[in-house]
N, C-alpha and C positions, 0 to 999 in steps of 0.2 A: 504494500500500500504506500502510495506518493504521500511525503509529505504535504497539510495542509498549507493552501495560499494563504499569503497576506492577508487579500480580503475575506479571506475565510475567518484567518485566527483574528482577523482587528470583528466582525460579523461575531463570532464565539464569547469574544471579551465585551461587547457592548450588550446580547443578551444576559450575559451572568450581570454584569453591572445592572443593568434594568431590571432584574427577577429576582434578585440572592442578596442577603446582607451576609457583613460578614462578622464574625465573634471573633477575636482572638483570645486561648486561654493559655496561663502560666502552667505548667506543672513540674514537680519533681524530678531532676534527676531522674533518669529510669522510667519513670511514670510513662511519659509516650509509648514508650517501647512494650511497655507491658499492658499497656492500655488496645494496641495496636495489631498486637500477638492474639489475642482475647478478642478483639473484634476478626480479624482474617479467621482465627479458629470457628467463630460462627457462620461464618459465609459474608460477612460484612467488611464494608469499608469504614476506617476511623472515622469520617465524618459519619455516616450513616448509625454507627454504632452508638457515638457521643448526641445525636439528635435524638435516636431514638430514647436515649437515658434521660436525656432532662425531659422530653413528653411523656415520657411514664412519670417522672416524679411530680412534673405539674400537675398532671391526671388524679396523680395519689392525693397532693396535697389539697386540691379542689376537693374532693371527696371529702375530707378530712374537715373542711372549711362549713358542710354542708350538716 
C-alpha cells in the first residue's frame, strides 16, 4: 500500500481536529506500558481501553448519584 498524499494526510488531520478532543494524561513510570500491555491483551487499543474506563466509571458514578 502507497503511502498516503499530502492532501490526504492535511484531509485526515483536519477531520480528527473537527471530531476528536484531545486529553493528555500524566502517569507513572511504567504505568503506560503496563496500562498498554492490558489493553492489546484485551483486543484493545490504549486509547480505546482508557475511554472505555473512564465511561464505565462515569456510568458507575451517575448511578451512585441517583
Amino acid at each position: 500500500m502507497s503511502p498516503a498524499s499530502k492532501a490526504q494526510q492535511k484531509a485526515v488531520h483536519k477531520y480528527v481536529r473537527e471530531k476528536y478532543d484531545r486529553i493528555n494524561i500524566t502517569v507513572p513510570k511504567g504505568k503506560k506500558a503496563e496500562i498498554q500491555a492490558h489493553a492489546e491483551n484485551k483486543g484493545e487499543s490504549l486509547n480505546g481501553y482508557v475511554v472505555q474506563a473512564v465511561d464505565e466509571r462515569m456510568e458507575r458514578e451517575s448511578e451512585d448519584d441517583v
